[in-house]
Phi, psi and omega in degrees: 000324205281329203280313201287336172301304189276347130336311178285334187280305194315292215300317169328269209319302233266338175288311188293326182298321211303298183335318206280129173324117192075014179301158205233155187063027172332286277254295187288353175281316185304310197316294143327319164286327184276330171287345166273329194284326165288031172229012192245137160292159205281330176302303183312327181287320174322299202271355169258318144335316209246352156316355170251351156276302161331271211317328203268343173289298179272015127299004182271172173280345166208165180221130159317139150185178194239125193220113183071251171280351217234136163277122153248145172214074191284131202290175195236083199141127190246149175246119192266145168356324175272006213030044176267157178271141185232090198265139194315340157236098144279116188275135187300161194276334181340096286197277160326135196256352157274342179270000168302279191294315184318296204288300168317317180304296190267017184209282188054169161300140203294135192097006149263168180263134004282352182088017208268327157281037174100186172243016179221139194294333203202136185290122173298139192247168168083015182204115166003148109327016189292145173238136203266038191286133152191166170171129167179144188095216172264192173304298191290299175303289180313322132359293151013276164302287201303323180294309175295319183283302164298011175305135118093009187255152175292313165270105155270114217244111197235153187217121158247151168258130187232151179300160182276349165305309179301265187348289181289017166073023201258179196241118165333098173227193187276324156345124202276011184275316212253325166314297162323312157355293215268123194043052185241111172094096089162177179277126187277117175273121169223336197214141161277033173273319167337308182289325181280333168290336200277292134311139173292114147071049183290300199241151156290005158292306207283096188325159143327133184278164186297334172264121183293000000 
């Protein structure tokens, strides 16, 4: 990474000489600049060509984006008290295109790689914090719980708890360590028809659970 960033600070520099009005010897600085841009990855090239579209994508008033079948589209700007406008991602001043790429590499934006702001571009509005917890029993009480805690929610946002028999990989037994366990403070897991009874709906392979 650090050789492809100080790769990119040349090609900035050596594109601002290209730039200066009455230069003399263009021919052989170009030469020079086409020998760097082919030692930079393509990838890398990608994302320094396409930062002036990015900065100008995130000056609109909404940004779109897509998660799974469904379009979302959410404003990228907030209003304060003062009516100033605020916006919700600010992108760095940068000016050099190796401290461009270093930053796309190691931070970027949220919903981009590495993920280091999250995996979704922009936080969805419009929904409670509620946490949706439950475990306790077999699969089929919790199943249950779960049905009862997400009634009537825009979202579902479910947290489970597994019993420490689970958490520690061991199998429901008779055993006086383990027994007394199972399925005290969360839910037991042993098999995965378990895990399937036990969450609703995880995927559309996983039949509708037995509690509506």
């Amino acid at each position: 990474m650090k050789d492809q960033c100080a790769l990119a600070t040349q090609w900035y520099q050596l594109d601002g000489v290209l730039k200066t009005p009455g230069l003399k010897h263009a021919s052989e600085l170009e030469e020079i600049s086409k020998q760097v841009q082919e030692k930079i990855a393509p990838e890398c090239k990608a994302l320094i060509t396409g930062w002036p579209a990015l900065v100008e994508k995130f000056k609109a008033d909404y940004y779109a984006f897509q998660v799974r079948d469904k379009t979302i589209n959410l404003p990228l700007f907030s209003e304060s008290l003062s009516h100033s406008r605020i916006p919700k991602v600010s992108l760095p001043q940068y000016k050099d295109w190796g401290d461009i790429l270093r930053w796309q590499l190691t931070e970027n934006l949220p919903g981009e790689f590495p993920y280091a702001a999250g995996v979704f571009p922009l936080k969805r509005e419009g929904e409670d914090p509620t946490r949706m917890f439950a475990g306790e029993g077999g699969p089929e009480r919790t199943n249950k719980r779960f049905h009862y805690v997400s009634v009537d929610q825009p979202a579902k946002r479910l947290s489970t708890a597994f019993d420490s028999v689970t958490l520690y990989g061991e199998d429901p037994a008779y055993r006086p360590d383990i027994y007394g366990k199972i399925g005290n403070s969360g839910v037991s897991i042993a098999t995965v028809d378990d895990a399937k009874n036990s969450i609703p709906a995880l995927t559309s392979a996983i039949p509708r659970p037995r509690y509506p």
